[in-house]
Gaussian input, Z-matrix of N, CA and C with variables (Angstrom, degrees):
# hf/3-21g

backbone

0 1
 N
 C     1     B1
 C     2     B2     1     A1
 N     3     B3     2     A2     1     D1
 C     4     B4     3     A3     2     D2
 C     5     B5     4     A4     3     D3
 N     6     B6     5     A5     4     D4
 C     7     B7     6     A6     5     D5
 C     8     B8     7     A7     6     D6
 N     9     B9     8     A8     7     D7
 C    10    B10     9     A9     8     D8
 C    11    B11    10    A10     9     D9
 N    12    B12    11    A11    10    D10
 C    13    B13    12    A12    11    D11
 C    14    B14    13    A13    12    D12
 N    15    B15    14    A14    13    D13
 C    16    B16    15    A15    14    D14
 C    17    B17    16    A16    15    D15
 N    18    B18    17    A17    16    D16
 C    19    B19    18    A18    17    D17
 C    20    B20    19    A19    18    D18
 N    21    B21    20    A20    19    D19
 C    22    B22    21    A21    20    D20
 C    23    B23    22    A22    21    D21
 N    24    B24    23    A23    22    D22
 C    25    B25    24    A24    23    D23
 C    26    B26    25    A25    24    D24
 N    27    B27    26    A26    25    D25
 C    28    B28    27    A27    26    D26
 C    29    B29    28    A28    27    D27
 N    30    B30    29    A29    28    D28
 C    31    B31    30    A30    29    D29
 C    32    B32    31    A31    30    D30
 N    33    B33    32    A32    31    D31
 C    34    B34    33    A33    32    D32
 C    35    B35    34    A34    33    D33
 N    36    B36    35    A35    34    D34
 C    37    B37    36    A36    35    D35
 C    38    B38    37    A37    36    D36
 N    39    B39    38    A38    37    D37
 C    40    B40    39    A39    38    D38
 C    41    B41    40    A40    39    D39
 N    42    B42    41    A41    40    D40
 C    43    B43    42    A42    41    D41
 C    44    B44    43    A43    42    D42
 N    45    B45    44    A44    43    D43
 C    46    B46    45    A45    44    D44
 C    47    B47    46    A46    45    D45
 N    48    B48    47    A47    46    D46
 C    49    B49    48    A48    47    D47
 C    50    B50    49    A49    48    D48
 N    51    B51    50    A50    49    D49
 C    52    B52    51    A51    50    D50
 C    53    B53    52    A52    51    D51
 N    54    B54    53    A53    52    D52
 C    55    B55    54    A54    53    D53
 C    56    B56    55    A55    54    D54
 N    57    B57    56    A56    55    D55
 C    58    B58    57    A57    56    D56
 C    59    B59    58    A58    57    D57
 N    60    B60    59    A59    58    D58
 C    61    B61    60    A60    59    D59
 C    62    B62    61    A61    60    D60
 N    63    B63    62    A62    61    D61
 C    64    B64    63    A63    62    D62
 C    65    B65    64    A64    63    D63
 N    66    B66    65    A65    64    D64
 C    67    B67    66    A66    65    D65
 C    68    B68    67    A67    66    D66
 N    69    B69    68    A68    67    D67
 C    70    B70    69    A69    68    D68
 C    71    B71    70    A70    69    D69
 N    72    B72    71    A71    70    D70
 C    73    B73    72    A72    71    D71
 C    74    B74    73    A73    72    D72
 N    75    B75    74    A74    73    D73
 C    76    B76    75    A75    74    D74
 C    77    B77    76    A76    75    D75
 N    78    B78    77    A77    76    D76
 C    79    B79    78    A78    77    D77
 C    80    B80    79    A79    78    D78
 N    81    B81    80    A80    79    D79
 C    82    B82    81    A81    80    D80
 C    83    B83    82    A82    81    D81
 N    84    B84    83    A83    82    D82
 C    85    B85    84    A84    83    D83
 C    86    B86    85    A85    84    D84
 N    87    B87    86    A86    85    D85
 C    88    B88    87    A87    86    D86
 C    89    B89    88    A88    87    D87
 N    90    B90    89    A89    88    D88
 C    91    B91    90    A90    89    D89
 C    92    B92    91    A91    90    D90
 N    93    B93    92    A92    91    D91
 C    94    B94    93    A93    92    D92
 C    95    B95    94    A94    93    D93
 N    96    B96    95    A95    94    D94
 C    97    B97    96    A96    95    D95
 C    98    B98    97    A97    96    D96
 N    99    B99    98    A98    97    D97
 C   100   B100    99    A99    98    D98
 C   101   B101   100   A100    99    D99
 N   102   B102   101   A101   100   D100
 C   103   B103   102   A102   101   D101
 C   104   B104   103   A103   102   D102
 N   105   B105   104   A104   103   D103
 C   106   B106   105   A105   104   D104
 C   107   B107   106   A106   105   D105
 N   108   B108   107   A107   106   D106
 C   109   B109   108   A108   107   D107
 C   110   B110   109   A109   108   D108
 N   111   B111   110   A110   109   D109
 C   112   B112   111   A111   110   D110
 C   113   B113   112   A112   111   D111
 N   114   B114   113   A113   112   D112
 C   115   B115   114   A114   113   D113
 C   116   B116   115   A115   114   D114
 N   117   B117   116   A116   115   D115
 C   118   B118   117   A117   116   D116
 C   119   B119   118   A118   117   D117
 N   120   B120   119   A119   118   D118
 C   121   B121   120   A120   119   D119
 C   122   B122   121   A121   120   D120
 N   123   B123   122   A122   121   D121
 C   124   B124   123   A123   122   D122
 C   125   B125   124   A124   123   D123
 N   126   B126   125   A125   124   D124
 C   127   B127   126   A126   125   D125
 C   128   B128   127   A127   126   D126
 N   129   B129   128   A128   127   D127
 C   130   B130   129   A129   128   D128
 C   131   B131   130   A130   129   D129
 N   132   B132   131   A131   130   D130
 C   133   B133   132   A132   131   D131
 C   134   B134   133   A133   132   D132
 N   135   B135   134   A134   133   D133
 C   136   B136   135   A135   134   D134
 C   137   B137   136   A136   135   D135
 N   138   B138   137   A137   136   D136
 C   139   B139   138   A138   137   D137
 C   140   B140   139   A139   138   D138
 N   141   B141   140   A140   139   D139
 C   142   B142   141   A141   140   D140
 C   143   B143   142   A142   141   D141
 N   144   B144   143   A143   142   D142
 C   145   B145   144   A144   143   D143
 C   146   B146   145   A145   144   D144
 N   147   B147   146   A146   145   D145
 C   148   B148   147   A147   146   D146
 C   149   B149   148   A148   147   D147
 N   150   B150   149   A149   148   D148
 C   151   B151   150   A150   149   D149
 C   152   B152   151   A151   150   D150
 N   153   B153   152   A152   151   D151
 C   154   B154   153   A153   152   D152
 C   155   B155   154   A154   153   D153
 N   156   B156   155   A155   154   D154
 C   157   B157   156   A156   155   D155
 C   158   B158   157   A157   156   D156
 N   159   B159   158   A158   157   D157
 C   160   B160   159   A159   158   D158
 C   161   B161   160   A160   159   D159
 N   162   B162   161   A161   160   D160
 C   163   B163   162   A162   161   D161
 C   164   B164   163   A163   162   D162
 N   165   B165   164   A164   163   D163
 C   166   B166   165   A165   164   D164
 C   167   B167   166   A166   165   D165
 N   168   B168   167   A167   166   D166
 C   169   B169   168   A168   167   D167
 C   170   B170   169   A169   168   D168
 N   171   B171   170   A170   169   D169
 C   172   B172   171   A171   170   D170
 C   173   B173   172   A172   171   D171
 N   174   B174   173   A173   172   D172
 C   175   B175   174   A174   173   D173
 C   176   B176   175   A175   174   D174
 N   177   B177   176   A176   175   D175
 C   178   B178   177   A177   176   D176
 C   179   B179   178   A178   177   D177
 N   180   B180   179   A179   178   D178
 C   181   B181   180   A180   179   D179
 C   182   B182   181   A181   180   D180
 N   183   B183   182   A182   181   D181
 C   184   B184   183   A183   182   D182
 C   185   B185   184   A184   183   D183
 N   186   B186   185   A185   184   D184
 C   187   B187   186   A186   185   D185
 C   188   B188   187   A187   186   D186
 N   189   B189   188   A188   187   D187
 C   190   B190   189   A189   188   D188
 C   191   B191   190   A190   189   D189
 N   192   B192   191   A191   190   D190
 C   193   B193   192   A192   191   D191
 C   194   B194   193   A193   192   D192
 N   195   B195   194   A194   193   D193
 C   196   B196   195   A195   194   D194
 C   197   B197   196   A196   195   D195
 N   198   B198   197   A197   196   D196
 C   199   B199   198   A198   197   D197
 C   200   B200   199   A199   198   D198
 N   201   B201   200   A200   199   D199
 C   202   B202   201   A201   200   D200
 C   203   B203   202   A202   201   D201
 N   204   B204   203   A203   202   D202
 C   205   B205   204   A204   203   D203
 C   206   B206   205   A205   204   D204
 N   207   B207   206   A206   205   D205
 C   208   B208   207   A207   206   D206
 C   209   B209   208   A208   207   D207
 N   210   B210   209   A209   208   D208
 C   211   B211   210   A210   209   D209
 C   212   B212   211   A211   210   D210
 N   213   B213   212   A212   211   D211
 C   214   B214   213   A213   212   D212
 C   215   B215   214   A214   213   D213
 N   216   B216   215   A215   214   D214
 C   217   B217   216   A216   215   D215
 C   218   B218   217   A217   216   D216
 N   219   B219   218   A218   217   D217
 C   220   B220   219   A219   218   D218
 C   221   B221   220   A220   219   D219
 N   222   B222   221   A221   220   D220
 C   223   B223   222   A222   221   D221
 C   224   B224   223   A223   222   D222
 N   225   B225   224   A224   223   D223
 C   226   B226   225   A225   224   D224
 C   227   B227   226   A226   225   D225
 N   228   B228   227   A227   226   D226
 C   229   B229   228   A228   227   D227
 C   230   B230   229   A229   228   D228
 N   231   B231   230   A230   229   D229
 C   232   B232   231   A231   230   D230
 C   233   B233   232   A232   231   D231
 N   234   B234   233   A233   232   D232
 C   235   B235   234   A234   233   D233
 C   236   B236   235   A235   234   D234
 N   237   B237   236   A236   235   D235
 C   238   B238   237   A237   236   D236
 C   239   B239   238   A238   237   D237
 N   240   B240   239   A239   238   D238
 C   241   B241   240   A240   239   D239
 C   242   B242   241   A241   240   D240
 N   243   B243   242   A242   241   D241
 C   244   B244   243   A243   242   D242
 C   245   B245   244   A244   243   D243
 N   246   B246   245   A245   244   D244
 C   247   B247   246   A246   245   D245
 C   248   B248   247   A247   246   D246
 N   249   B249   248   A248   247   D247
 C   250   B250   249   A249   248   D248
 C   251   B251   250   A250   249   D249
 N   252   B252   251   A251   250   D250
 C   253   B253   252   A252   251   D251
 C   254   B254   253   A253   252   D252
 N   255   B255   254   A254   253   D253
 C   256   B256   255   A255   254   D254
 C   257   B257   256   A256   255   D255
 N   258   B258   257   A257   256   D256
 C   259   B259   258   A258   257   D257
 C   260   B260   259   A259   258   D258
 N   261   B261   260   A260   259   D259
 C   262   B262   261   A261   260   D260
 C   263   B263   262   A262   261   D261
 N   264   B264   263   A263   262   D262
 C   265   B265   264   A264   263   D263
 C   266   B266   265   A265   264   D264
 N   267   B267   266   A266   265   D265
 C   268   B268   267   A267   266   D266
 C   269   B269   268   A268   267   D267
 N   270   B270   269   A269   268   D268
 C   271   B271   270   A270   269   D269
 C   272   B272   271   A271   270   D270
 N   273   B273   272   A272   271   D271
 C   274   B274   273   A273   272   D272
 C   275   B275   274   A274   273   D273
 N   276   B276   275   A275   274   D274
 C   277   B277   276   A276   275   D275
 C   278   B278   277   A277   276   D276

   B1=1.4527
   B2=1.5251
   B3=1.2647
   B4=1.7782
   B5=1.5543
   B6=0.9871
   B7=1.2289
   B8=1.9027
   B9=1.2577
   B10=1.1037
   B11=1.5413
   B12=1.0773
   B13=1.7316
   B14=1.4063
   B15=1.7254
   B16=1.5109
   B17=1.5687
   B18=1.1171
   B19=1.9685
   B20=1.1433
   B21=1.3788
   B22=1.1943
   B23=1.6213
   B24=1.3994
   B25=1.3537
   B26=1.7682
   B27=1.2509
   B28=1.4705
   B29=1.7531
   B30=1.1871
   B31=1.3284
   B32=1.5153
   B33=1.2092
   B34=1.4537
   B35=1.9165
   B36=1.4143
   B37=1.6985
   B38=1.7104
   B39=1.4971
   B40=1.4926
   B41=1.3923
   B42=1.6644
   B43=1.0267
   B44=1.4959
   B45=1.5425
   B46=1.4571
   B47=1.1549
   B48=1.6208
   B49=1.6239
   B50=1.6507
   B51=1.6568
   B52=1.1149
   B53=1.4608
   B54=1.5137
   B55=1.3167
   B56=1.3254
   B57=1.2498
   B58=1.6609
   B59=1.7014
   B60=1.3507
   B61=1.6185
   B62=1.5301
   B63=1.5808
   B64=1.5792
   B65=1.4632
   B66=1.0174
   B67=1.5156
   B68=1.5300
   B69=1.1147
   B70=1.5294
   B71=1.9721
   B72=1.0854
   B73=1.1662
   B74=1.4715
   B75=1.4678
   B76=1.3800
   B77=1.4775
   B78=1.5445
   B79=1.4365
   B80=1.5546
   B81=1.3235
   B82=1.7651
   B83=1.6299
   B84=1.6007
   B85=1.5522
   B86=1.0644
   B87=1.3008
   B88=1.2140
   B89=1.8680
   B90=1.4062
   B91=1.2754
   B92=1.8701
   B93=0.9760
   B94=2.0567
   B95=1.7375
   B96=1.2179
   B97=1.2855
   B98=1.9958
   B99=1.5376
   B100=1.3753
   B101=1.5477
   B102=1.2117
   B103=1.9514
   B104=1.8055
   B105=1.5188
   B106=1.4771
   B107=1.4001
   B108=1.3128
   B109=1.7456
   B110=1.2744
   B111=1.2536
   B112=1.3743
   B113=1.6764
   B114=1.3765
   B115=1.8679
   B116=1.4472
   B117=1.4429
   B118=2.1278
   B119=1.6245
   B120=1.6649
   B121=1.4470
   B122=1.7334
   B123=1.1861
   B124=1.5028
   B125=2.2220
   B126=1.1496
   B127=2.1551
   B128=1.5419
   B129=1.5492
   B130=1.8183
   B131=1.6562
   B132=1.3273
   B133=1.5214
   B134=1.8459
   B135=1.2085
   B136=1.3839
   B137=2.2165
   B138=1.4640
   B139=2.0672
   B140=1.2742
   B141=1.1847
   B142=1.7112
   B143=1.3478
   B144=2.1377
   B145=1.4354
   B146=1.3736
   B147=1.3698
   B148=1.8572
   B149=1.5007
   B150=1.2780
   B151=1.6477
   B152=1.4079
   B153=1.4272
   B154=1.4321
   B155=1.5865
   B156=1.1500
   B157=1.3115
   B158=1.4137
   B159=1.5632
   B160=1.2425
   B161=1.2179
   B162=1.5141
   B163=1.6861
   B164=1.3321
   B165=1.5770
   B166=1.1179
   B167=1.3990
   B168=1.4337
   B169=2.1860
   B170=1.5465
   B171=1.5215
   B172=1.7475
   B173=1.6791
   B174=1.3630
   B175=1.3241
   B176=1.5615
   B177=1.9936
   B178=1.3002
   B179=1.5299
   B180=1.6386
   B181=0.9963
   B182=1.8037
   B183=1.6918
   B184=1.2921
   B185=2.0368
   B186=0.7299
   B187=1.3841
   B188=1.7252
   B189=1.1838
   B190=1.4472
   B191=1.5443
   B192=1.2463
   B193=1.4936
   B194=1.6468
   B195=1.0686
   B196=1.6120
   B197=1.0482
   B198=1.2088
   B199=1.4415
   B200=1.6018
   B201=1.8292
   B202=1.5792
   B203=1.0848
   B204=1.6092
   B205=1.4290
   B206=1.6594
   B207=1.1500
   B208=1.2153
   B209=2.0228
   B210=1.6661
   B211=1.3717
   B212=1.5442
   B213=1.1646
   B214=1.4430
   B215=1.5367
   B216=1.4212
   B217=1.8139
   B218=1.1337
   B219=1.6231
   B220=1.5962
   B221=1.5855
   B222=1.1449
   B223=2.0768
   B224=1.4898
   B225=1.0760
   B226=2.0711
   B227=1.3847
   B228=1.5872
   B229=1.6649
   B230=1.2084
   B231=1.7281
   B232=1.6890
   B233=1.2841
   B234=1.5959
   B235=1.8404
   B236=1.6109
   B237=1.1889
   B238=1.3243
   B239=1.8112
   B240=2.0261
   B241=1.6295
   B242=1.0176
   B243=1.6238
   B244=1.3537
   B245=1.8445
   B246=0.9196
   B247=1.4830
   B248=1.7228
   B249=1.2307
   B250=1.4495
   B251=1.3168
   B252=1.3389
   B253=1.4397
   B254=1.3000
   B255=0.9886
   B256=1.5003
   B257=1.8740
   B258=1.1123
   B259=2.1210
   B260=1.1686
   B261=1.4393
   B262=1.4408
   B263=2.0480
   B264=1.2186
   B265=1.8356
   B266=1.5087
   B267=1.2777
   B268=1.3567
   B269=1.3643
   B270=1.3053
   B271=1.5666
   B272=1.5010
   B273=1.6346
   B274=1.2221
   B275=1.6710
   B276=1.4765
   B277=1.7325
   B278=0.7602
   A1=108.73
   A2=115.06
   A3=122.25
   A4=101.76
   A5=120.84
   A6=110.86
   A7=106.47
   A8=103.85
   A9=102.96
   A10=100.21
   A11=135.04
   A12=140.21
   A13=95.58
   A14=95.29
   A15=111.17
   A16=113.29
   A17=104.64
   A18=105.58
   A19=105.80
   A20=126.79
   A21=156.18
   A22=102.38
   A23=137.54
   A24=142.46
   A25=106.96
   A26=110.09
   A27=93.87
   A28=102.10
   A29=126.45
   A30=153.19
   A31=90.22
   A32=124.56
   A33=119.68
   A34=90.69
   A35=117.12
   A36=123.81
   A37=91.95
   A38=110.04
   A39=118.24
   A40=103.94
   A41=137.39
   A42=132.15
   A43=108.54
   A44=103.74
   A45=111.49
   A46=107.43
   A47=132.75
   A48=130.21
   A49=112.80
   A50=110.88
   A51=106.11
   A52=123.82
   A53=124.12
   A54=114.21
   A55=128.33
   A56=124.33
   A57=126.69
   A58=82.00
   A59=103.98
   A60=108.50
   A61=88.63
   A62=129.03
   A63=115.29
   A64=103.67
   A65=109.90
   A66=124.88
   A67=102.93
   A68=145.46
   A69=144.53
   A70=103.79
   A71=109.47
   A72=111.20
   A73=126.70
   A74=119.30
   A75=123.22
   A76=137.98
   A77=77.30
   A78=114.28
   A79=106.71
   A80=124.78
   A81=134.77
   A82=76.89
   A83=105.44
   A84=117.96
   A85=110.56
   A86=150.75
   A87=161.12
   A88=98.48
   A89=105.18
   A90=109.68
   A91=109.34
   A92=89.70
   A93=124.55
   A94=90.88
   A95=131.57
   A96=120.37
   A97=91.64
   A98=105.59
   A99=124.22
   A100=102.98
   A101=122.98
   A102=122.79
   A103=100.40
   A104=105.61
   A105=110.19
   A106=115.14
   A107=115.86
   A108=112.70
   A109=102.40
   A110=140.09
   A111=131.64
   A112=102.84
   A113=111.24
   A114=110.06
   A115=114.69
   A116=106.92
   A117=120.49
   A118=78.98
   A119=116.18
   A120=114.90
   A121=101.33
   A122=102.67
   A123=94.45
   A124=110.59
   A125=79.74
   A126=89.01
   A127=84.60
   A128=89.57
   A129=136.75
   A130=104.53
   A131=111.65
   A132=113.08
   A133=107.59
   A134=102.39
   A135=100.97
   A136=90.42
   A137=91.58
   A138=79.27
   A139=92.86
   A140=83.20
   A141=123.33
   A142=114.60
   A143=93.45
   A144=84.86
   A145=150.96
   A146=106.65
   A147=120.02
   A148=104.86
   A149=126.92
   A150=112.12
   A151=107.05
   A152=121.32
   A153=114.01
   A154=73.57
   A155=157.90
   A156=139.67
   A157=130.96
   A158=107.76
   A159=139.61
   A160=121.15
   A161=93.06
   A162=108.55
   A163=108.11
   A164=131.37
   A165=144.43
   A166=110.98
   A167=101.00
   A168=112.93
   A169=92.52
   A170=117.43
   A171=102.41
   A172=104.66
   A173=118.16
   A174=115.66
   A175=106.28
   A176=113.94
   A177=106.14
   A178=105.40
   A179=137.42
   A180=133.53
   A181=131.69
   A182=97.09
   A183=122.92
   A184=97.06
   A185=152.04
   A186=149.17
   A187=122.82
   A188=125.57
   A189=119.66
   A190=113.27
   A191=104.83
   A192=100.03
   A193=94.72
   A194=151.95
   A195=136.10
   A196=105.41
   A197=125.93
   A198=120.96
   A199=123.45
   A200=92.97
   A201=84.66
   A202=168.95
   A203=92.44
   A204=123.95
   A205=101.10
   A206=142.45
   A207=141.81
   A208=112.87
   A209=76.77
   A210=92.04
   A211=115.86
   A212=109.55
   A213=140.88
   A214=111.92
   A215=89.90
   A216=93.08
   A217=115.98
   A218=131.35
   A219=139.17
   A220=78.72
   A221=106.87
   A222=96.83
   A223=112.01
   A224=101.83
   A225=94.43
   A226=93.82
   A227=123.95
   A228=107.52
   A229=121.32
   A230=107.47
   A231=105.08
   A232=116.19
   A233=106.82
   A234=109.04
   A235=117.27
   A236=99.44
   A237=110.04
   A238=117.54
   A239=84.13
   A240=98.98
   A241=124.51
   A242=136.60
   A243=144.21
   A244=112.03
   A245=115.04
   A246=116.00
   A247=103.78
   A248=117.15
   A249=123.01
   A250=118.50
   A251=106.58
   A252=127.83
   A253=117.55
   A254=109.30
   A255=106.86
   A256=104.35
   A257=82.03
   A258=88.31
   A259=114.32
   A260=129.79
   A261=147.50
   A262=96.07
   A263=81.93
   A264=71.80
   A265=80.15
   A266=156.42
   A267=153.60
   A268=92.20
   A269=152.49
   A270=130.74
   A271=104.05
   A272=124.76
   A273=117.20
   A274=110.49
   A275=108.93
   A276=114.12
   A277=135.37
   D1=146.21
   D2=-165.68
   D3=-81.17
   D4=147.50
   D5=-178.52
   D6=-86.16
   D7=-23.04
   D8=-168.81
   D9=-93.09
   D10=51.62
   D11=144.65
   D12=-51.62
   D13=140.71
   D14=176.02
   D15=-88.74
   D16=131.37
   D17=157.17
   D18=12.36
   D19=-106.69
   D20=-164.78
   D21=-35.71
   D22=-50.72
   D23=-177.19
   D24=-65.18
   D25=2.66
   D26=-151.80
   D27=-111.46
   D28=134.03
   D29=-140.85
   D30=-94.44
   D31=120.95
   D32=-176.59
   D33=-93.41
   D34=158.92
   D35=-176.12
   D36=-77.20
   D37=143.87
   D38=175.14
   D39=-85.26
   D40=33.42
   D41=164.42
   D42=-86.41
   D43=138.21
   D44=172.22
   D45=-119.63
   D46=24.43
   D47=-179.77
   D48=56.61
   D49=29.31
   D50=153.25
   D51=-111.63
   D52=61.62
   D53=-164.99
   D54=-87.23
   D55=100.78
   D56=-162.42
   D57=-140.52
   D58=144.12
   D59=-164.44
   D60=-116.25
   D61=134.91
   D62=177.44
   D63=-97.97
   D64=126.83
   D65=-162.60
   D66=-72.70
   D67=-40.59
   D68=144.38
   D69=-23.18
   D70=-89.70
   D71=-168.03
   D72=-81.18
   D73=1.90
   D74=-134.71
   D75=-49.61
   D76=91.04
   D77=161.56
   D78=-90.46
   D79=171.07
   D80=-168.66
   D81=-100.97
   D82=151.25
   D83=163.31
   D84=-78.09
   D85=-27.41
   D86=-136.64
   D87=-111.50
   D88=-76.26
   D89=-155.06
   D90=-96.11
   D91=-31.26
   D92=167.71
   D93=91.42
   D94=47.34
   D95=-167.42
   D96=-113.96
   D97=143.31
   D98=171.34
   D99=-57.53
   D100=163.01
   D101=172.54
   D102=-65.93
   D103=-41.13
   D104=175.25
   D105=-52.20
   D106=-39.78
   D107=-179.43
   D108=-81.12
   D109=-27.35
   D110=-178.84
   D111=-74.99
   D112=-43.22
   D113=161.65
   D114=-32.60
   D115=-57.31
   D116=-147.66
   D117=-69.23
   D118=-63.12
   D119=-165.90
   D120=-33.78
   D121=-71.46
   D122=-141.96
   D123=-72.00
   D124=15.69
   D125=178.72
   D126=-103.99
   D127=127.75
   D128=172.55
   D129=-38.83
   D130=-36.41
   D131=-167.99
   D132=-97.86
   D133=2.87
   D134=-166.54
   D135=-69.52
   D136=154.66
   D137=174.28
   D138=-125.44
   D139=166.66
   D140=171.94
   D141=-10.93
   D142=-79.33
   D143=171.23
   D144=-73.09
   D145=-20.22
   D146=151.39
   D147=-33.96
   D148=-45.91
   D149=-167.58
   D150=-91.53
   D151=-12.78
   D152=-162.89
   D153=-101.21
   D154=-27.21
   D155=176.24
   D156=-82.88
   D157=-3.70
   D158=159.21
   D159=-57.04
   D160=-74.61
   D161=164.98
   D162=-30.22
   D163=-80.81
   D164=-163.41
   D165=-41.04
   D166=-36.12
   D167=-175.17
   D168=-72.76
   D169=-44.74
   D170=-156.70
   D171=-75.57
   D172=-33.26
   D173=-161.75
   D174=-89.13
   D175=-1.52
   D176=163.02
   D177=-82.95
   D178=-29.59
   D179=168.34
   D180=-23.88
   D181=-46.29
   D182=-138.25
   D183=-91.05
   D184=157.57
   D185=151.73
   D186=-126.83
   D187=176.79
   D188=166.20
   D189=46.29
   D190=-142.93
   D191=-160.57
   D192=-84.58
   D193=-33.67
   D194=150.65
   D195=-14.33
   D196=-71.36
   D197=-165.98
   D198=-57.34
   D199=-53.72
   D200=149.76
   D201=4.15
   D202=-95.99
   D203=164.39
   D204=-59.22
   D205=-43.99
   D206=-162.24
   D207=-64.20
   D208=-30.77
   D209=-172.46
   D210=-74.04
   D211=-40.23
   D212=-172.60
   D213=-65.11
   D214=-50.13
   D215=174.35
   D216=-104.82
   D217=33.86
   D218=-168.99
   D219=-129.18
   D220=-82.58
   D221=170.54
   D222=-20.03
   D223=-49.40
   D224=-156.66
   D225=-76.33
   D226=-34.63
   D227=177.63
   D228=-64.64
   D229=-49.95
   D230=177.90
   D231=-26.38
   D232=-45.03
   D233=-166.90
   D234=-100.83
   D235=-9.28
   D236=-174.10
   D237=-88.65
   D238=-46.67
   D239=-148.53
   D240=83.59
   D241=-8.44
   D242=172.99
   D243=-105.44
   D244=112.58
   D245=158.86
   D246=-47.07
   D247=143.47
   D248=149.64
   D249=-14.62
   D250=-91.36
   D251=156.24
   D252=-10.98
   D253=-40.64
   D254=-168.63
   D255=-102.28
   D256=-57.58
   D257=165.27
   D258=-34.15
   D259=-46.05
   D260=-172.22
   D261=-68.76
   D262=-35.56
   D263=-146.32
   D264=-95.34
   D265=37.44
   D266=148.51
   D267=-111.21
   D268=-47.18
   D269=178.95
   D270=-57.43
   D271=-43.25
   D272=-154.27
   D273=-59.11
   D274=-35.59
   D275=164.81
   D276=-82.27

């Protein structure tokens, strides 16, 4: 992968700082990602489209307000850089 990918190409992490793994399925509550997808994400060679097809696998996982919420605070990071979660918990101090 080039290092020089532009802004715009670049795959923000589907972590929203809710990491609780459900031991039945384990998937993350937060992001619904396996420990293995949280591995692939964070290696240099992983591409583009692996994560944008990722995305697509976790948020078919997800239903109801999970899904939601996932949505809600995956938006606010793209633009923010802050998960919810995390936005929340920097006003609270």
């Amino acid at each position: 992968m080039s290092k020089d990918i532009k802004e715009k190409d670049k795959v923000v992490s589907p972590c929203i700082s809710i990491c609780k793994t459900d031991p039945r399925t384990g998937f993350c509550y937060g992001c619904g990602r396996t420990d293995e997808e949280k591995m692939i994400w964070k290696e240099e060679k992983t591409s583009i489209l692996w994560k944008k097809e990722n995305l697509n696998l976790l948020m078919k996982r997800m239903s109801g307000w999970q899904l939601e919420t996932f949505k809600e605070s995956y938006s606010n990071k793209k633009k923010t850089g802050l998960s919810l979660f995390k936005q929340n918990s920097a006003k609270d101090n």
